[in-house]
C-alpha positions in Angstrom: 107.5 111.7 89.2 107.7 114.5 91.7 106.7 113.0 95.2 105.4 116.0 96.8 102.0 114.6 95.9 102.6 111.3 97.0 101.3 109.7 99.9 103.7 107.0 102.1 102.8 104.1 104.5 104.9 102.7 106.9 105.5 99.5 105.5 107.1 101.5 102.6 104.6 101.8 99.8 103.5 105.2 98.0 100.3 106.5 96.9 99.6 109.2 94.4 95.6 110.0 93.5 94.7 111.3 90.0 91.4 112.2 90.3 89.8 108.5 92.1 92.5 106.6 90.4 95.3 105.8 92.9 98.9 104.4 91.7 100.9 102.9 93.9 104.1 101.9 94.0 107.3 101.5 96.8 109.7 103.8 98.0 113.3 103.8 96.8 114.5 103.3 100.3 112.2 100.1 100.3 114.2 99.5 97.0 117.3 100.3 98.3 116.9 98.2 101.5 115.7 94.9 99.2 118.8 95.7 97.2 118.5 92.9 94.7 114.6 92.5 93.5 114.2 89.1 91.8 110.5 88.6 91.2 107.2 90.9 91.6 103.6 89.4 92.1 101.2 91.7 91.4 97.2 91.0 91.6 94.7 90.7 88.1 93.1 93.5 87.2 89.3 93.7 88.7 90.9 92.6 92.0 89.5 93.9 94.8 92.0 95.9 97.7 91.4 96.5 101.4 93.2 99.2 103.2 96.4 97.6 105.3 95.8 94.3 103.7 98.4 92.8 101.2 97.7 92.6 97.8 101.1 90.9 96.4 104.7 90.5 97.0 108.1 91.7 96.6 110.9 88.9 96.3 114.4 89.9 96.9 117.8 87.7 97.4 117.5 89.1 100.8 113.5 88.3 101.6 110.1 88.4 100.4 108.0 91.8 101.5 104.0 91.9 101.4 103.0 95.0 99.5 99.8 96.6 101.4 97.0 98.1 99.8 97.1 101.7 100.5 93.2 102.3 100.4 90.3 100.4 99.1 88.8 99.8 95.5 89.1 97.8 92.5 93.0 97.1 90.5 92.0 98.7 87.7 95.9 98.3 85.8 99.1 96.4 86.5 102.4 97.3 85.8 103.1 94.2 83.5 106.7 95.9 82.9 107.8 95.4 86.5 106.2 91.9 86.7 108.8 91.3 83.7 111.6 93.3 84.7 111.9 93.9 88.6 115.0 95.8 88.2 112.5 98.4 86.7 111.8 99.0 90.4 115.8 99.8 91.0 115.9 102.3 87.9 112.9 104.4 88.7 110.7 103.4 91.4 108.5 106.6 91.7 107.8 106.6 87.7 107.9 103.9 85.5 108.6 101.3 88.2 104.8 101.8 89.6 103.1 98.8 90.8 99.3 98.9 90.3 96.7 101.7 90.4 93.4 101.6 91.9 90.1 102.8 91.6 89.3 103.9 95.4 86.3 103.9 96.5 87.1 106.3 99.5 90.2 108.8 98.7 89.6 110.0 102.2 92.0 106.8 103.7 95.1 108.3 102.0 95.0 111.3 104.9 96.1 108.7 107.0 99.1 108.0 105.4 102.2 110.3 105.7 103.3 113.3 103.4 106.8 113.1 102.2 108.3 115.1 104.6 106.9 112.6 107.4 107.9 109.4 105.9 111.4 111.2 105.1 111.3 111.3 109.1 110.2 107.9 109.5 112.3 106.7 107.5 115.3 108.4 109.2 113.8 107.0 112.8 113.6 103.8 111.5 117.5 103.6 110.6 118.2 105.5 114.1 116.5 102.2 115.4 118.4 99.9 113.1 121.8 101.5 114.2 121.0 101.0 117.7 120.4 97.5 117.6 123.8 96.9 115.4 124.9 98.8 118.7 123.5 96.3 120.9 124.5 93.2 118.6 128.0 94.2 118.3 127.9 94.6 122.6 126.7 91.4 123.3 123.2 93.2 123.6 121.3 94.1 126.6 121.5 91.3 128.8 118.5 92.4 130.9 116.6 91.3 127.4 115.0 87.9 127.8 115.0 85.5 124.4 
């Protein structure tokens, strides 16, 4: 899948609307950065979703990530394949690895999420931030920091 249609939220899931059906699924970096994805729990179908509130989970060797819903509406399909086969989510995360798609009852919340471009950005910010504190870590930190 192309992701120029895609939608992306900061806590690393993607959004594409067909019509008032919305797939979702997450980002390869979120892939990349759970490395080794051992378990998927996805929601039933006829579930309802809430904008910014979780709707399943992401296990990894490395740690379990809430998935956030990226709009509201009704799980109208689940990716039973990923629930199966995590590693799906390694070999194609924008296409067959999607997660769930929902029927949205307002399309208008996915303007609030970020185009490609901006998440490309984010993302790029985000591991800016991550280097920086490596930085401080491998210095002893900033010892004006209180713990």
């Amino acid at each position: 899948m192309s992701t120029d249609k895609a939608k992306f939220a900061e806590t690393h899931e993607w959004a594409r609307a067909e019509g008032d059906i919305v797939t979702v699924g997450i980002s390869d970096y979120a892939v990349r950065e759970l490395r080794d994805i051992t378990y998927v729990d996805l929601p039933a179908t006829g579930e309802k979703t809430s904008m910014g509130d979780p709707f399943g989970e992401v296990e990894s060797v490395k740690t379990v990530a809430e998935l956030v819903a990226p709009c509201d509406g009704e799980v109208v399909a689940v990716n039973d394949a990923v629930v199966d086969d995590p590693a799906v989510l390694s070999k194609d995360p924008y296409g067959d690895g999607w997660l769930i798609r929902i029927k949205a009852s307002d399309l208008d919340q996915l303007d609030e999420l970020m185009t490609h471009e901006e998440y490309d950005s984010f993302i790029e910010d985000e591991d800016e931030d991550d280097e920086d504190d490596e930085e401080d870590e491998d210095f002893g930190g900033d010892e004006d920091e209180d713990f």
